[in-house]
N, C-alpha and C positions, 0 to 999 in steps of 0.2 A: 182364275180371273172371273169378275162378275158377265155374267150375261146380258148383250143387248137389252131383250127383254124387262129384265128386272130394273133397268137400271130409269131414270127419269128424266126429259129433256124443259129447259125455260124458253120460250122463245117470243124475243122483245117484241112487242106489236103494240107499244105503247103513242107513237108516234103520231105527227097529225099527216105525213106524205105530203107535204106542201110545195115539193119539186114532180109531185107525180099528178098536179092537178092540172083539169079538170076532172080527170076519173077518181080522185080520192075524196072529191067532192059527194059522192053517191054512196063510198064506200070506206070502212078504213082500208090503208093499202095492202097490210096484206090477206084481206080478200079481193083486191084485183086478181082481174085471171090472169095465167102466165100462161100458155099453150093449154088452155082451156081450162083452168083446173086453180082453184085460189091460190096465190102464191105461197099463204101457208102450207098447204095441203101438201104441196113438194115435199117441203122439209117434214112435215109427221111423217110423212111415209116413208123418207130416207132415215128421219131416226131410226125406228125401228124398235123401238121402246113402248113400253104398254101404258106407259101415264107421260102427258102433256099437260106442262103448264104454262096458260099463255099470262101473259103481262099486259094487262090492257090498263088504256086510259083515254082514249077517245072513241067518243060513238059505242058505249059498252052495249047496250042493247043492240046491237049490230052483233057483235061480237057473242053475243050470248045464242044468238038464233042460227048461227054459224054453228055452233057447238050440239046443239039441238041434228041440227039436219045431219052433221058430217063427222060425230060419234061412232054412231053405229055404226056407217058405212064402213068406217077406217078400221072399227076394232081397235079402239083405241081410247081410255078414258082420258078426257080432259076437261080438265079444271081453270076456273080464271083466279087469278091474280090480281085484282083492280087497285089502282092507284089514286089518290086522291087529285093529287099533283103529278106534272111529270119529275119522275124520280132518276131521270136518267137510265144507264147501263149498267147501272150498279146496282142502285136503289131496288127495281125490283128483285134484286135475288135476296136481302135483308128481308123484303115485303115476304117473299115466299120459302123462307125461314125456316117453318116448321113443317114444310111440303118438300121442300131439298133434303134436308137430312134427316135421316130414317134414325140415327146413330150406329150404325151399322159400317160407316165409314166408306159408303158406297161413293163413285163418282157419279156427276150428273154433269149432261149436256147444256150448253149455255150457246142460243143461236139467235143472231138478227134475222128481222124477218125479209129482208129483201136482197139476200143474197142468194145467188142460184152457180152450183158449181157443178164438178163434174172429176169422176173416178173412172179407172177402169173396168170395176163392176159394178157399180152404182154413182148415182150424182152426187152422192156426200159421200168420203171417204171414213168415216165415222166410227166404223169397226176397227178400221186400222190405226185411225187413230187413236180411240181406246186402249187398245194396244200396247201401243207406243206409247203413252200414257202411264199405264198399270205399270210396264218394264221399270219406268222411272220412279215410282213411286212418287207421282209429280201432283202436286197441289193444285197447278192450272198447265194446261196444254192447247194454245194456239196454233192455228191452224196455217204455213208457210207454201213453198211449193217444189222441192224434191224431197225425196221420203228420206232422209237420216238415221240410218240404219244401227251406228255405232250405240251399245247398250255399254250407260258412265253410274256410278255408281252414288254419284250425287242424288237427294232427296228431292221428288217434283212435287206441286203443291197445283198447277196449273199449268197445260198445255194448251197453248192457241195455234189457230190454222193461219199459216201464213200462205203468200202467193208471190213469184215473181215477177217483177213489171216490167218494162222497157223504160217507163219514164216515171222514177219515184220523186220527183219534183212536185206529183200533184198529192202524192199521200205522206203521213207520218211514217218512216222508214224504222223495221223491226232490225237488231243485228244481234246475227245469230252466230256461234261459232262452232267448230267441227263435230262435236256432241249434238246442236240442236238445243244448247243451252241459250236464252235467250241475254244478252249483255248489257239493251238499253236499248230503250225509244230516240228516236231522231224525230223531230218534228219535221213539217217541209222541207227541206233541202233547199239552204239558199240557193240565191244567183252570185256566188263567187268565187274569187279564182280557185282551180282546184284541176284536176281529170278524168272530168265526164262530161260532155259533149252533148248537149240536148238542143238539137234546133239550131241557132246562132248562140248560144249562153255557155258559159262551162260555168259547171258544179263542181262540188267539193264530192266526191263519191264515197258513201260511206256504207252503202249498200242496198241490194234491189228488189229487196223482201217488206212486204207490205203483212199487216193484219187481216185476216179477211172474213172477222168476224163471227168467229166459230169456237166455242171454245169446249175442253174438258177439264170440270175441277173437281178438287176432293172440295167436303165438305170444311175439312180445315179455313179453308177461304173465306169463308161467310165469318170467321172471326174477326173478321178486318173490314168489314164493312157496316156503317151505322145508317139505321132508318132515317134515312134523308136523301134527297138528290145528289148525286154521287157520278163521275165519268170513271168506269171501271179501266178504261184506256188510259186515263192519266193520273187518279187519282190511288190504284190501286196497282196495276200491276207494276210499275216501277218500283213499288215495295218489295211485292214477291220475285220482281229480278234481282231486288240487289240483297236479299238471303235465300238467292241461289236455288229458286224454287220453283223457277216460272222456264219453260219448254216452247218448244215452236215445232211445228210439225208441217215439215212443204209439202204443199198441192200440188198432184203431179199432173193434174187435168185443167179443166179449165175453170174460170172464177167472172163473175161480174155482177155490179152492185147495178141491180135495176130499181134503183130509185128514182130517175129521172124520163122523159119518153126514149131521148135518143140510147142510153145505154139499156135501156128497155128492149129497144130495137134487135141492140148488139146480142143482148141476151136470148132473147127467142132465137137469132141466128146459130150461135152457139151451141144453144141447147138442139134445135131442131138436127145440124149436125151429129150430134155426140148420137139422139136416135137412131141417126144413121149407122153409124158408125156400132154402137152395139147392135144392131140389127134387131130393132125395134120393130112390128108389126102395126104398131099407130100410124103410121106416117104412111101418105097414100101411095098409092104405087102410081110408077112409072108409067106413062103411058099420051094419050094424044089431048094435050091443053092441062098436061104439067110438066114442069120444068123446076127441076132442083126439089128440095124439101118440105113438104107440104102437108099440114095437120088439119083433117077436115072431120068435124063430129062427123056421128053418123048419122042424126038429125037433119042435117043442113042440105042444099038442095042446090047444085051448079044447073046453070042453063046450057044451051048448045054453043057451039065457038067462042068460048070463052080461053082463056091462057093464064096459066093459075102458078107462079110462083117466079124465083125461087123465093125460101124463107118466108111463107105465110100458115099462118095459122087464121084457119074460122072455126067461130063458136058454136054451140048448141040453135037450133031453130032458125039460122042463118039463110036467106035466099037471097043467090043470086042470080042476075039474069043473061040473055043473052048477048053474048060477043063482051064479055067483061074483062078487063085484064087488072090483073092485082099481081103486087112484086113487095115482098121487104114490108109487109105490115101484118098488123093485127084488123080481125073482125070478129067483135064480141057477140056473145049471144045475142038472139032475134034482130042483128040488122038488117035491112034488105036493101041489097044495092041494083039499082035497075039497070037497063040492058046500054049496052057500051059505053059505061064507066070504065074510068081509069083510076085505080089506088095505088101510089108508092110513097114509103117509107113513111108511112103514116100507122094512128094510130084511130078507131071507129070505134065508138063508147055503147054500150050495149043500149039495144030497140033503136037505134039510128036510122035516117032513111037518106040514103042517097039516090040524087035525082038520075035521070039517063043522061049518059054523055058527059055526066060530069065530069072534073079530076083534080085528083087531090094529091100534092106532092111536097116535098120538102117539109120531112117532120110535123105533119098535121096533126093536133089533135082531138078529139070531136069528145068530147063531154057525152051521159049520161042522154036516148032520145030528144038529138039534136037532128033537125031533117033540112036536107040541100036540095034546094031545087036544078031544075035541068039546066044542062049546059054551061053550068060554073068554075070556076076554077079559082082553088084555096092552091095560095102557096104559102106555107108553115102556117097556116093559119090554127089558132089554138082554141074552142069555143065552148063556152059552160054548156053544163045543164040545159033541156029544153027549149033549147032556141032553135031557131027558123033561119036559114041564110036565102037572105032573096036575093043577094046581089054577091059577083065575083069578089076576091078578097088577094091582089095581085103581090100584096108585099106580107112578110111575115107581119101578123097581129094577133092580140089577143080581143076576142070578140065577146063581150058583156053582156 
């Protein structure tokens, strides 16, 4: 079987993040940070692969100075892929054509950039899906969420990572059958009669495995897709399911699309947990004015009586002051929040300043060196780029 290493990963970063703004305003999204660190960066380093290629289409000079700084670091060569147009999820792997297959028949990795999961030994289960993968001789391998053990003799072409949901009403539903063969997309799941219970509504159940955005394909694959904008989810792999080609492989840990601030939120939780949980030495210790799971550079700077968590992450150059209390958010690099402030379930855009006494609650999100003056209070309040609040903001708003 091919080696991690040799083998090459795509990963879509073409997008504009327009449910992740204000902060996708300053940045494309995935170089927003995710517990400190570009939400790219996560997945290079869970590849595990010696060549990256990203797929970009907005903000490319962005994207090129990223590549520049966070090469070397990674040990890891990457190359762009630039798009004229957006080409979809398809589109760029036609674009990066002669960078996918080597002729060699190798498999290469195919990943959106703002999903963040989670394995028993690592956040991306990757290796094992490989694996699993190779066994099948499979064209595409998607990514599900219990591992499917049984080895079928059937040819795979493509395996995708799937996930299990509670409430598949809100995604297109993958079905899978006892092999891990995939048998067909289900769009939304209506609202009709049927036996499954969600809320007050019953559904038609047809099953509770989602996409989640990760894929393993042979090279064969790129035979089937033409340079042009392209939904590799609708336009392509219905094909390779139905010549019996296309795999699904369940995720046994955890999965969430941070493309939005609140699943954002859910994400950093998750993730800060899973830390936990593998006994990660990032995450600060235990001790008087933290509570729960808590991600502090080493740069950053707490004041006295402050009460620091659960589920926060602060960035590089961060200072806070004294008697501060933060729960359930982000703090990006160089903000500084002054002394007894109150931050929850909010998100603070990097060089921000928050004033003293402020507080900030209900899904806040603070744009790129936005500063709050003292004693205010944002509720869900959402605010661009470089602006100044001089007055409270009592109702959820987006502020211009």
């Amino acid at each position: 079987m091919a080696e991690m290493k040799d083998l090459k990963a795509l990963i879509l970063v073409g997008g504009y993040g327009t449910r992740l703004r204000p902060l996708t305003l300053s940045c494309p999204k995935p170089l927003v940070d995710f517990c400190n660190k570009p939400m790219v960066v996560h997945q290079i380093e869970a590849a595990g692969v010696t060549e990256v290629v990203l797929a970009i289409n907005y903000q490319p000079e962005v994207m090129y100075n990223f590549i520049s700084e966070w090469q070397e670091k990674l040990g890891v060569k990457i190359v762009c892929s630039q798009e004229t147009e957006p080409m979809g999820t398809a589109g760029p792997l036609a674009l990066a054509r002669q960078i996918l297959d080597n002729r060699e028949g190798k498999p290469f990795f195919v990943l959106n950039s703002d999903i963040i999961c989670d394995d028993v030994i690592c956040e991306y289960p990757l290796k094992d899906m490989l694996e699993f993968h190779v066994a099948r001789s499979a064209e595409t391998t998607i990514l599900v969420t219990k591992l499917l053990s049984a080895i079928t003799s059937r040819s795979a072409e493509t395996t995708i990572l799937v996930t299990k949901v509670d409430d598949p009403t809100k995604y297109g539903v993958v079905v899978v059958d006892e092999y891990g063969h995939v048998q067909r997309f289900v769009e939304k799941p209506k609202d009709i009669a049927g036996d499954k219970i969600i809320g007050s509504a019953v559904f038609e159940f047809v099953g509770d495995k989602i996409n989640a955005g990760i894929y393993v394909c042979s090279p064969k694959i790129l035979s089937r897709i033409e340079l042009k904008p392209t939904s590799i989810e609708r336009e392509v792999f219905p094909h390779v399911a139905a010549d019996n080609q296309l795999y699904a492989y369940t995720l046994s840990g955890y999965w969430m699309d941070v493309g939005q601030p609140r699943d954002y939120l859910k994400g950093l939780e998750l993730h800060l947990d899973s830390l936990r949980i593998h006994k990660q030495t990032t995450l600060a210790p235990k001790g008087p004015g933290i509570q729960g799971n808590v991600l502090v550079d080493s740069t950053a700077t707490i004041g006295e009586g402050c009460m620091i968590g659960p589920d926060v992450s602060i960035g590089a150059g961060v200072v806070i002051g004294n008697g501060v209390r933060l729960s359930k958010c982000v703090i990006m690099r160089g903000v500084k929040v002054n002394d007894h402030s109150k931050i929850d379930m909010s998100i603070v855009g990097w060089t921000s300043k928050i004033g003293a006494w402020a507080r900030l609650e209900n899904y806040c999100v603070l744009g790129e060196d936005v500063a709050v003056k003292d004693e205010l209070y944002l509720n869900g309040a959402v605010v661009l780029p470089h602006k100044e609040i001089k007055e409270s903001v009592p109702t959820p708003a987006i502020i211009l």
